[in-house]
C-alpha positions, -999 to +999 in steps of 0.1 A: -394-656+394-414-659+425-425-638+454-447-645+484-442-624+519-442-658+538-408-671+540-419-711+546-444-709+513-414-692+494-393-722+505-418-746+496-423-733+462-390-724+451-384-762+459-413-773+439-401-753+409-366-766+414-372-802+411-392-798+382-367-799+356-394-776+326-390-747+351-356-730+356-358-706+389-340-673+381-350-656+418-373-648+447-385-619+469-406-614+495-418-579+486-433-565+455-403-539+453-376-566+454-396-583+428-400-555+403-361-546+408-352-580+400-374-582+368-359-551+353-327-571+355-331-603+349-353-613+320-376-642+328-408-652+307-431-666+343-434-648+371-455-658+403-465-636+425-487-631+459-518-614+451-513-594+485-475-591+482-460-560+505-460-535+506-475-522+473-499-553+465-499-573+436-521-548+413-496-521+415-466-542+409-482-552+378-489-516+372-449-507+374-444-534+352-463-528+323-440-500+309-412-528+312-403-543+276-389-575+296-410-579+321-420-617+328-459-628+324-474-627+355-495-657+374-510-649+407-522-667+434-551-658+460-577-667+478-607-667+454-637-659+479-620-621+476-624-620+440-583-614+437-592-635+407-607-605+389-586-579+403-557-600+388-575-602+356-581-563+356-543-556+363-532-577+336-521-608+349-518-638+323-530-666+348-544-672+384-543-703+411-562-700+438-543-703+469-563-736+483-552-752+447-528-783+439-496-777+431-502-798+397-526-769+386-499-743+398-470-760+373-497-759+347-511-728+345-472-714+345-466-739+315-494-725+297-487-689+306-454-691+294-468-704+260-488-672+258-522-684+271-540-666+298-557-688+325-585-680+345-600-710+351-627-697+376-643-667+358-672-668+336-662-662+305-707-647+295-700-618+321-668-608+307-682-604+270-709-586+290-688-561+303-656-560+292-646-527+309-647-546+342-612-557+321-594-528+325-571-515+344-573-485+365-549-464+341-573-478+312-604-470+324-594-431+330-578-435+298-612-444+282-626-425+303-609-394+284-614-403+256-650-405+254-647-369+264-624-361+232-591-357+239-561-362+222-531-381+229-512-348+237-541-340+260-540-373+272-505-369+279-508-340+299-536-352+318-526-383+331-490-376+334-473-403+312-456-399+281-467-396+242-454-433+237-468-446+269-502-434+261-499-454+228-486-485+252-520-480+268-540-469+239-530-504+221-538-527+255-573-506+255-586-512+222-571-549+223-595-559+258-623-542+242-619-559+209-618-527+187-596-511+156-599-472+167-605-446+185-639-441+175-649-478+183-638-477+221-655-444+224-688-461+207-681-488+231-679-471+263-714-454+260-730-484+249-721-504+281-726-471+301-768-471+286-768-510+295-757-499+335-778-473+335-814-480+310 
């Protein structure tokens, strides 16, 4: 699946994908709505997408997606001097190409994305372990964020307006960015980083 606003650089890379006979093209859209209607229909394992895709950006689309049992693995592409890189990263995309890259590394990273690798082949892997809530998504880090203050999934629940099962969803992504087992570990975890921000 792909999506880019601009109708000549969806042109150019649904071609790309179509002569490449490891890819199969399933659909495109120019907008992130038209791309998140399509992948609740149609099951695809890649999906490629315009970090600043209209009208609701590439962040939020990934948002919408993430309570989506089919939804495809999602590469982005963006220019890297705005950091899209970690913002795709923090939303929970599986890959990134910077916009200025070759196609070749395009093809690639979708190859290795769809084998269940994650791709970010300019961030520094040392800052990362140093922070790792810089990970999370927006829902995660309130999520956390609660928790530290003691609530429980029903309170959880209730306060961020999602569901008992969707709050597990979440719970599960948490503790697996922040390498922990348990509640008690992410908790730990949070006011540890918080003392190295502020000594």
């Amino acid at each position: 699946m792909l999506a880019d606003s601009n109708p000549l650089v969806l042109s150019a890379l649904s071609e790309v994908f179509e002569r490449d006979a490891r890819f199969s093209l399933l659909t495109t859209s120019a907008t992130a709505e038209g791309f998140l209607a399509t992948a609740t229909r149609i099951p695809a394992q890649v999906g490629i997408i315009e970090w600043n895709l209209p009208a609701m950006g590439g962040a939020r689309l990934m948002e919408q997606l993430r309570d989506e049992p089919s939804a495809p693995r999602i590469v982005v592409y963006g220019d890297q001097a705005s950091e899209s890189h970690l913002g795709a990263l923090a939303a929970g995309a599986a890959g990134f190409v910077p916009r200025s890259g070759a196609v070749g590394m395009l093809l690639d990273t979708c190859l290795a994305v769809a084998q269940g690798k994650m791709v970010f082949p300019y961030l520094d892997v040392r800052d990362l372990q140093n922070n790792l809530l810089q990970t999370l998504s927006r829902r995660e880090a309130d999520m956390l964020e609660a928790l530290s203050r003691g609530l429980t999934n029903r309170e959880l629940s209730k306060e961020l307006g999602i569901s008992a099962n969707t709050v597990k969803f979440h719970l599960s992504n948490l503790y697996d960015k922040l390498s922990v087992r348990s509640r008690a570990q992410a908790i730990a975890y949070y006011y540890s980083s918080k003392q190295k921000q502020n000594p």
